[in-house]
C-alpha positions as CSV (number, residue, x, y, z in Angstrom):
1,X,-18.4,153.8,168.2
2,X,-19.7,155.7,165.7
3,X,-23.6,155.3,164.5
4,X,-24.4,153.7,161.6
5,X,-27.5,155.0,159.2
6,X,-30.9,153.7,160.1
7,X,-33.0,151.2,160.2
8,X,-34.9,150.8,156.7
9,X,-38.8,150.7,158.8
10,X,-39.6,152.0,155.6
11,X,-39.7,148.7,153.6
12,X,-42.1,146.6,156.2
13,X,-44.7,146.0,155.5
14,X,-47.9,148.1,156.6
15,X,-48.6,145.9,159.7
16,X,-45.2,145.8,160.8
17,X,-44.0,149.3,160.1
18,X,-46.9,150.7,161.9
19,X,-46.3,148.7,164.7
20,X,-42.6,149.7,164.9
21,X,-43.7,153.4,164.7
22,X,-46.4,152.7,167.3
23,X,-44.1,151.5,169.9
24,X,-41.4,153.9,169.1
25,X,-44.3,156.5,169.9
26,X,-44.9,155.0,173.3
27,X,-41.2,154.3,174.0
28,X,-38.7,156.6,172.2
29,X,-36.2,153.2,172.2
30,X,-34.3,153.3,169.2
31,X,-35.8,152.5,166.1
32,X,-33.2,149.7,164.8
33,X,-33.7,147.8,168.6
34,X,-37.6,147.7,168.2
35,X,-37.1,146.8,165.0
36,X,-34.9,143.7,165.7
37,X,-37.4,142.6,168.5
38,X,-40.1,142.8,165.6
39,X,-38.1,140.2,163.9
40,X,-37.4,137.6,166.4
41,X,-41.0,137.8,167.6
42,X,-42.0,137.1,164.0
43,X,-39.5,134.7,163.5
44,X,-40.6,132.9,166.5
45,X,-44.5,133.0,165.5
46,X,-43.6,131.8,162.4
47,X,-40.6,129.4,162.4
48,X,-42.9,126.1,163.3
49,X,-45.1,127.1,160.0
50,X,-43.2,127.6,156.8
51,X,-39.4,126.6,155.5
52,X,-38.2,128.3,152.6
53,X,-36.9,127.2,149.7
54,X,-34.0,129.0,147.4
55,X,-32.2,127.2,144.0
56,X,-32.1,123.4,143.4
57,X,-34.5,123.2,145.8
58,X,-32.3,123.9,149.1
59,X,-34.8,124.2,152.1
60,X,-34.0,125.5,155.5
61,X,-36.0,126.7,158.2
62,X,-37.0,130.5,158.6
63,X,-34.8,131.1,162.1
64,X,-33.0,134.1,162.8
65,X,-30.8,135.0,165.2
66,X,-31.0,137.9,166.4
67,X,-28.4,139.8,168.8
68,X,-28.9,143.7,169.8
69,X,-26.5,145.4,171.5
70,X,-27.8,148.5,173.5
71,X,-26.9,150.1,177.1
72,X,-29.0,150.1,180.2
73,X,-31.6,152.4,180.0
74,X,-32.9,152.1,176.2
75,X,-36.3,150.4,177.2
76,X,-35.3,147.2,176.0
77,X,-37.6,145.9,178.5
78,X,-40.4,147.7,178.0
79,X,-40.1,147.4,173.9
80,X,-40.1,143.4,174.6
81,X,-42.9,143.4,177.3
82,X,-45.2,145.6,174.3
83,X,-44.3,143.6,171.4
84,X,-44.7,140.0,173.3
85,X,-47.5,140.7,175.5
86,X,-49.9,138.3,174.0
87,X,-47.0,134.8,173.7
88,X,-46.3,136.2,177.4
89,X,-50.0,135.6,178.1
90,X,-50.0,132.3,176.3
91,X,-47.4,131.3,178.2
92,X,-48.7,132.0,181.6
93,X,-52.3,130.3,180.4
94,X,-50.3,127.0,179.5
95,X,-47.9,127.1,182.6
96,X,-51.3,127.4,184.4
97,X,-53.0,124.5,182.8
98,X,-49.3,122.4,183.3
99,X,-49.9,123.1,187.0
100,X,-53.8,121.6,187.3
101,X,-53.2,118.6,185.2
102,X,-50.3,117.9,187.6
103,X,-52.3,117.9,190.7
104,X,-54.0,115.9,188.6
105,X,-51.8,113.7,187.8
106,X,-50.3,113.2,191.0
107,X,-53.5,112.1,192.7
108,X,-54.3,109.7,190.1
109,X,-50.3,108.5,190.3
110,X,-50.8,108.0,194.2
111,X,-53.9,105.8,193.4
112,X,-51.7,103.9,190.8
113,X,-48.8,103.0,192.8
114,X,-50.8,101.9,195.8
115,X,-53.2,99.7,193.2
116,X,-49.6,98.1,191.9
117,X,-47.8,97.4,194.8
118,X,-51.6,95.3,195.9
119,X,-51.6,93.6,192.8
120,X,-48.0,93.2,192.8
121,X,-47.8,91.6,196.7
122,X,-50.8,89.2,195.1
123,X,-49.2,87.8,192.7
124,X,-46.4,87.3,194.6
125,X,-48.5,85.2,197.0
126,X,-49.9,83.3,194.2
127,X,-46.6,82.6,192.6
128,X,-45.7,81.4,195.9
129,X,-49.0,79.8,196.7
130,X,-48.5,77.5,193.9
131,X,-52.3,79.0,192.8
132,X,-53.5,80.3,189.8
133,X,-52.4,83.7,188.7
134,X,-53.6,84.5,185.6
135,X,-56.4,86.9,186.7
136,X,-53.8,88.6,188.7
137,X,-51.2,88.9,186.0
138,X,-54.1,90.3,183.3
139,X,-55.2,93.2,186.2
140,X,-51.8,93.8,186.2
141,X,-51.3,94.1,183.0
142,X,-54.6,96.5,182.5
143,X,-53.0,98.9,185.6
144,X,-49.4,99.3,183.7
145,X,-51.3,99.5,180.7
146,X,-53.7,102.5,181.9
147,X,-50.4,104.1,184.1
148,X,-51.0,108.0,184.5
149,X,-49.0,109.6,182.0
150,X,-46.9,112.8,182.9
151,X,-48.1,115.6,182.0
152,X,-46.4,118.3,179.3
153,X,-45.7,122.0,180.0
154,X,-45.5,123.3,176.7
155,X,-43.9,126.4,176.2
156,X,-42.5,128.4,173.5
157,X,-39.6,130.9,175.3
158,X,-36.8,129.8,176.8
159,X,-34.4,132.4,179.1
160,X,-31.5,131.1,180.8
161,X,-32.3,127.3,180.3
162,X,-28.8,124.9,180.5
163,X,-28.1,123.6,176.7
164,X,-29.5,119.9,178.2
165,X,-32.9,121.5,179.3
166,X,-33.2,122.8,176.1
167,X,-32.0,119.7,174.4
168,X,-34.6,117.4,176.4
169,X,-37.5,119.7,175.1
170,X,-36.6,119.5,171.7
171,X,-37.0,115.6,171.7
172,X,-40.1,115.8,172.9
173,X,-43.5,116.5,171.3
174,X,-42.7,120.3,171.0
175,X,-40.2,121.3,168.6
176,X,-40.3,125.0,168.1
177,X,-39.4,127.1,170.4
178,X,-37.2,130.4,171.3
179,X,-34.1,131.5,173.3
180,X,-35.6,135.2,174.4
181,X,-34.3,137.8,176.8
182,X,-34.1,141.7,176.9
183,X,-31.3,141.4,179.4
184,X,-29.4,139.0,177.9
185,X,-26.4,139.5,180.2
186,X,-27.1,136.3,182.4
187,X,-27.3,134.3,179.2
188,X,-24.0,135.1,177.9
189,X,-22.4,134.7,181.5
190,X,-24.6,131.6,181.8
191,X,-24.9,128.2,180.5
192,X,-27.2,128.4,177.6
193,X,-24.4,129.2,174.9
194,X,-22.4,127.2,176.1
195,X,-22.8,124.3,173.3
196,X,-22.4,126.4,170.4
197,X,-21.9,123.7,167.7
198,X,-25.5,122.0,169.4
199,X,-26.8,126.1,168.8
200,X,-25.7,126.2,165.1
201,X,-27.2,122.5,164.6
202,X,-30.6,124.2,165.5
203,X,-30.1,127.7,162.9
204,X,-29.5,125.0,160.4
205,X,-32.4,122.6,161.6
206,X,-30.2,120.0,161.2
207,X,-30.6,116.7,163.4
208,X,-29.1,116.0,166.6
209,X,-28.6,113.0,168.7
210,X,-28.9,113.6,172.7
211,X,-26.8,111.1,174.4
212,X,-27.0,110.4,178.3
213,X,-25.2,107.6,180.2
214,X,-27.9,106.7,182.3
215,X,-30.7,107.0,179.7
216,X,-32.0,106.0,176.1
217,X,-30.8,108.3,173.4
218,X,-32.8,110.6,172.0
219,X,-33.4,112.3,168.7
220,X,-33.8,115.6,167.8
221,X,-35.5,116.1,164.2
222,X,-35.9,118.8,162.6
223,X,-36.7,121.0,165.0
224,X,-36.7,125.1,165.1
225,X,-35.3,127.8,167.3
226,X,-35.2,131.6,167.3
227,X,-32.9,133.6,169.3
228,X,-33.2,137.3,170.2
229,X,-30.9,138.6,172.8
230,X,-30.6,141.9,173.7
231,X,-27.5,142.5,176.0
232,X,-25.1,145.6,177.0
233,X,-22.3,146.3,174.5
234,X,-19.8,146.1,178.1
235,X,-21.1,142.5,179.1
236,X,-21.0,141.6,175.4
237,X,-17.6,142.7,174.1
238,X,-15.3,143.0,177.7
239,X,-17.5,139.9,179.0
240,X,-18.4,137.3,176.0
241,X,-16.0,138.2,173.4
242,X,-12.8,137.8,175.1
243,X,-14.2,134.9,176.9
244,X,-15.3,133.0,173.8
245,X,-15.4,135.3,171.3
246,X,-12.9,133.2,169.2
247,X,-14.2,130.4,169.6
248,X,-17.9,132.0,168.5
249,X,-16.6,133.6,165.3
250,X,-14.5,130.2,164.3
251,X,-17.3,128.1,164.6
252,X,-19.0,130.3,162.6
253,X,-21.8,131.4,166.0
254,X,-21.4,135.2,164.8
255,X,-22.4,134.2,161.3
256,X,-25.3,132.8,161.6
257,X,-26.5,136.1,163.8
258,X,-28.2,139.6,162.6
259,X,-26.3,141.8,164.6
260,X,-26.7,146.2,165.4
261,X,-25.8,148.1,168.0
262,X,-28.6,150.9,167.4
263,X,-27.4,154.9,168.0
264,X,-28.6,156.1,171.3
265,X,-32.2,157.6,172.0
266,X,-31.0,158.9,175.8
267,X,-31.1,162.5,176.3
268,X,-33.4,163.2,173.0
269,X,-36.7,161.7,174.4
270,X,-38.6,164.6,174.6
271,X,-42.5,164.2,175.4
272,X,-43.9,166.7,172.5
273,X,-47.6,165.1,172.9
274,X,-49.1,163.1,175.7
275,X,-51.5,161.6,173.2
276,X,-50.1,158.5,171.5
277,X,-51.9,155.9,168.7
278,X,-52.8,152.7,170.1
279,X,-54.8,151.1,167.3
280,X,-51.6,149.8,165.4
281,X,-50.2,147.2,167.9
282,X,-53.5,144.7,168.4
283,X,-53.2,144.7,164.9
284,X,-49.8,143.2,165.2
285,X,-50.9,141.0,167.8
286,X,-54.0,139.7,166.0
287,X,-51.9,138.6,162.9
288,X,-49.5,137.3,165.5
289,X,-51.2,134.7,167.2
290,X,-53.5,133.9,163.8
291,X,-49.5,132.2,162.9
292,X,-49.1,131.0,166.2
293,X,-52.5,129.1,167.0
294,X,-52.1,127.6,163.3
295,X,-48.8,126.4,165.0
296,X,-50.2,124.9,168.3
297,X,-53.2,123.1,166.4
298,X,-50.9,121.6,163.7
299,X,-47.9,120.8,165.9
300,X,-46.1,118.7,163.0
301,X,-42.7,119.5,161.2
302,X,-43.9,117.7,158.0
303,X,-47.0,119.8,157.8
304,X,-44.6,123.4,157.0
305,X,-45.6,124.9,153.8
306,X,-42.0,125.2,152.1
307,X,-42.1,129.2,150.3
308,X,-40.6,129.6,147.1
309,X,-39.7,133.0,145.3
310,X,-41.8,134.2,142.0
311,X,-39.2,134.0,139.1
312,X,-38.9,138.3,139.7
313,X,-38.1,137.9,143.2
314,X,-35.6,134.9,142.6
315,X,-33.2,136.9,140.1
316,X,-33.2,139.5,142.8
317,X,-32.3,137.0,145.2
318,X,-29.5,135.6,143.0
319,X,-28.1,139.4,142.0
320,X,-28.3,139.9,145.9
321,X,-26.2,136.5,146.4
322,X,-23.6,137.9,143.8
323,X,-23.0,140.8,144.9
324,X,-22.0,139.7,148.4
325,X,-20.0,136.8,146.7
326,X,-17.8,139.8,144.4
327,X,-17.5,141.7,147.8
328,X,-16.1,138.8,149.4
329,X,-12.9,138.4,146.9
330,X,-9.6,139.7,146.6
331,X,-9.9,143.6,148.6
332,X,-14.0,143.8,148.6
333,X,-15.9,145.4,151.3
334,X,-16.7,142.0,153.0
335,X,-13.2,140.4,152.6
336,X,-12.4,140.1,156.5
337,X,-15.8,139.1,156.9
338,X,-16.2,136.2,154.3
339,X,-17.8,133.9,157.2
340,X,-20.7,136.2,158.3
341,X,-20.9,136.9,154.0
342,X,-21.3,133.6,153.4
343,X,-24.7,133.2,155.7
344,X,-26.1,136.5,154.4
345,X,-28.1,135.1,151.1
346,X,-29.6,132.7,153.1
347,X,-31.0,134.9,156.2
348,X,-31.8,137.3,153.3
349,X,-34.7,134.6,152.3
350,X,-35.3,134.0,155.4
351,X,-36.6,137.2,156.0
352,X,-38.3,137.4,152.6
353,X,-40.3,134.3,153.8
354,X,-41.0,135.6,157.4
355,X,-42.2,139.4,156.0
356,X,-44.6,137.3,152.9
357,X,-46.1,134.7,155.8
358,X,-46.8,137.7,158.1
359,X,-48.3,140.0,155.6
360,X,-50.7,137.4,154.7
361,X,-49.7,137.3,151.3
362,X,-50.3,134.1,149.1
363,X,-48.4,131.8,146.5
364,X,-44.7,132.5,146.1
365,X,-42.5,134.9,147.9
366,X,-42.7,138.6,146.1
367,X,-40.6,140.5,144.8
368,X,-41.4,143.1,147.3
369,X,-40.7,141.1,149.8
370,X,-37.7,140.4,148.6
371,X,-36.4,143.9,148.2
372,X,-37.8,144.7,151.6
373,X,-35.3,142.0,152.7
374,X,-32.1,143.0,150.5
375,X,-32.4,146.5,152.0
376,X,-32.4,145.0,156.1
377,X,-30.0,142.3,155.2
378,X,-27.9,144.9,153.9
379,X,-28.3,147.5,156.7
380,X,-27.5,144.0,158.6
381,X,-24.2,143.4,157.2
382,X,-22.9,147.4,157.7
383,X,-23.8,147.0,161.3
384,X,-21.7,143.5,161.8
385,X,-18.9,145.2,159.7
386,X,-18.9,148.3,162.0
387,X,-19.0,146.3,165.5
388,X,-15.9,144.1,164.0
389,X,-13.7,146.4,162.7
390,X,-10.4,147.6,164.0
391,X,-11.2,151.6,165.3
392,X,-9.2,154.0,162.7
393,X,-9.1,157.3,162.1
394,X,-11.4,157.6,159.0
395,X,-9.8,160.9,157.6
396,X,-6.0,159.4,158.2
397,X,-7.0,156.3,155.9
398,X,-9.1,158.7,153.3
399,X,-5.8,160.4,153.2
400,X,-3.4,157.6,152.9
401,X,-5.6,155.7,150.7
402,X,-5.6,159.2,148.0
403,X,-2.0,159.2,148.5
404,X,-1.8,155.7,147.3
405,X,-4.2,156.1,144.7
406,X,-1.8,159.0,143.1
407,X,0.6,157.1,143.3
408,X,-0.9,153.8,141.6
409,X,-2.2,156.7,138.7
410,X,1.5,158.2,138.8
411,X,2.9,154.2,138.1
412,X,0.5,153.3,135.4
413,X,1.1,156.6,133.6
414,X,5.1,156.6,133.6
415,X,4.9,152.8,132.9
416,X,2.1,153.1,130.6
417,X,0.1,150.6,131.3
418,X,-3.5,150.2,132.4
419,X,-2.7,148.0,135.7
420,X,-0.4,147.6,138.8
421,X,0.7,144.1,140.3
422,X,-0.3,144.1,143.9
423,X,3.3,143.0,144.6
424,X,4.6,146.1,143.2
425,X,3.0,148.5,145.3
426,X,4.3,146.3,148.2
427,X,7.9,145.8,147.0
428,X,8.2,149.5,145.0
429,X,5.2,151.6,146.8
430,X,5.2,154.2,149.3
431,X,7.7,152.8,152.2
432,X,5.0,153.2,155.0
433,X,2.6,151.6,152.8
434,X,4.9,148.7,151.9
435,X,3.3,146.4,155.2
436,X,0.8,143.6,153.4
437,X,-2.2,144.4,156.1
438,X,-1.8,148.2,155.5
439,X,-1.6,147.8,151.9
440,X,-5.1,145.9,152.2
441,X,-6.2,148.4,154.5
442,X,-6.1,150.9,151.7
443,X,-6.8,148.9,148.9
444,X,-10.0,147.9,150.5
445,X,-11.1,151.2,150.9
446,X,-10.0,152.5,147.5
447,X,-11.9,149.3,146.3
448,X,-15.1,150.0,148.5
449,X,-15.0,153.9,146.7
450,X,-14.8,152.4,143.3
451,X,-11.8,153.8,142.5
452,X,-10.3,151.3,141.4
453,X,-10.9,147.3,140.4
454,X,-9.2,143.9,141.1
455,X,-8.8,141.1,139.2
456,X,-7.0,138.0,140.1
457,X,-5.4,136.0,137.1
458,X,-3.7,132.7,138.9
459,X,-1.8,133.8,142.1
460,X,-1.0,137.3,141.1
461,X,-4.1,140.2,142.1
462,X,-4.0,143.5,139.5
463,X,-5.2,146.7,140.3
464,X,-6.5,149.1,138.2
465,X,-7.7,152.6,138.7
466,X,-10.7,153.0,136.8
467,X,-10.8,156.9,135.5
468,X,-7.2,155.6,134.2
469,X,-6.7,157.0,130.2
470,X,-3.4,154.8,128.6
């Protein structure tokens, strides 16, 4: 595959970038991976905290999915291990907690039971007795009452839970959490996509009803996930996608995700200086769990602050929106890819929200941050185009798509007019050019060179190339 540009750092802001820059230092991993780790560990931090709002007031939660493709041997592990270090540590401290208050809770469970069954066999003999039971019934009563209640392991990353484990944590008092790995490979062979309508419910924060035969149903409201995966492109495309890749794209699973497979650092990781900055990444970390200790002491869905844009940074929003809707129509650069299009505007605020929550900023969403956020959504979309498309020979379809231009130039000027019916190039074109999906091959790119424009007027598309003179 061939590499795409890279990764606008640049447009971070000053906490983030210099964190990226400060782990590419100690690792030499590709820029675009640690980049893409930056985001999900945001977006986990700050998913449980802040919504975001865009026109008419549409709110949806600040989630991204995140999915890096990169070989064995790019330090995916040791870029997650640096940027997570402190929710790892949180996690061990509450696992370790989880584990007293269940001896705990065992001991004073033992004590229950055998209390029950004694008052249990009493008032049986009473009952049977004929006696008075009514101070055995109210002791009773008090015990059941006072029964030891289970403890909770709260946690916040998930690796290769099943779709159910997942689904019973949700419904319970902790409703933020995210599907993390840096090998990602036992994930996708695993169980935890498996559900990927249940996945897409929880990018959209929509509601979902858990149903189990043997148990009440339960509800899960409004709850908040973040996924960042970072697998090999072999288990990913010769594994995943010809197992379910279908079935991921139609149900629109791909669209919802940030995708990149970054260019190679193996083989140019030369050690110039042994002396590396280290001041850079606690910053990160200290702004980090700032978000998520506001998140564990407020553990409520209704208390998110909803972001809006600042009237600037909502017209750039809305030329952002337009733009990928004209690319989507008739032979734009996105009109293969009108599903993953169609999500782009939205994870574009998303990220807006998650960059002006981190940096601390307050009132509405900048426009800053909002440009910061057209430039990686954008970067975003090449890279999902170039992992999708059919391999070509890029100088064969320069040269085909010249030869057709000439010839839609040649048409116009012996016909004189200023435009071409697509259905003339197919039924009077070139004869090798005359196949619908080649014709659109070409037109596309012709399209994405601004050579020419396209303009549908009821069922019939016209062309037109734009230095044209008639």
């Amino acid at each position: 595959m061939s590499c795409g540009r890279p990764f606008p750092v640049h447009v971070f802001p000053q906490v983030i970038k210099n964190a990226v820059y400060e782990v590419e230092q100690h690792t030499q991993a590709p820029q675009a991976l640690i980049a893409a780790s930056v985001l999900g560990v945001i977006s986990l931090a700050c998913q449980n905290r802040i919504d975001v709002c865009r026109l008419n007031n549409l709110r949806s939660p600040v989630s991204l999915f995140l999915l890096t493709l990169a070989d064995s041997g790019e330090r995916k592990s040791t870029v997650d291990k640096l940027l997570m270090k402190p929710l790892y540590q949180l996690e061990e401290e509450w696992f370790e907690k989880y584990t007293q208050e269940l001896i705990i809770w065992r001991n004073e469970e033992t004590t229950f039971s055998i209390e029950k069954k004694a008052l249990m066999s009493k008032l049986k003999s009473d009952i049977r007795r004929n006696k008075d039971h009514s101070t055995t019934n109210e002791r009773l009563k008090t015990l059941l009452s006072a029964n030891p209640k289970t403890p909770v392991r709260f946690r916040q990353i998930f690796n290769d839970a099943t779709p159910a484990a997942i689904k019973d944590y949700l419904s319970g008092c902790w409703r933020s959490i995210g599907l993390m790995s840096d090998e990602a490979g036992t994930i996708f062979n695993g169980y935890a996509l498996n559900e990927l309508p249940f996945i897409n419910k929880m990018w959209d924060g929509a509601m979902f009803t858990v149903e189990r035969k043997s148990e009440p149903d339960k509800l899960i409201k409004d709850a908040r996930m973040t996924l960042s995966l970072m697998v090999q492109p072999d288990v990913f495309k010769k594994g995943y996608l010809e197992r379910k890749g279908d079935t991921a794209k139609g149900i629109g699973f791909f669209a919802r995700c940030l995708m990149c497979q970054p260019s190679s650092t193996q083989g140019y990781r030369q050690i110039t200086s042994p002396v590396v900055s280290s001041e850079h990444l606690p910053v990160f970390h200290k702004r980090l769990m700032e978000i998520v200790n506001e998140s564990i002491v407020r553990n409520d869905e209704n208390a998110r602050q909803c972001l809006r844009f600042s009237a600037e940074a909502e017209k750039n929003w809305i030329e952002f929106y337009n733009k990928v809707e004209s690319e989507m129509g008739l032979i734009g650069f996105l009109s293969n890819f009108k599903d993953y299009a169609s999500k782009m505007a939205e994870n574009m605020a998303r990220i807006a929200a998650l960059l002006h929550k981190f940096n601390g900023d307050e009132g509405d969403i900048s426009l800053s941050a909002v440009e910061a956020a057209v430039e990686i959504s954008a970067w975003y979309v090449d890279e999902y185009v170039r992992i999708f498309s059919k391999p070509q020979t890029l100088l064969l379809v320069s040269s085909e798509a010249d030869e057709l231009y000439s010839w839609i130039k040649d048409y116009c000027y012996r016909c004189v007019v200023p435009y071409i019916r697509k259905t003339t190039i197919l039924q009077y074109g070139p004869n090798r050019f005359r196949n619908r999906s080649k014709a659109n091959e070409l037109l596309s790119t012709l399209y994405s060179q601004k050579k020419i424009r396209a303009e549908k007027i009821g069922k019939t598309i016209f062309i037109q190339p734009v230095d044209i003179l008639i």
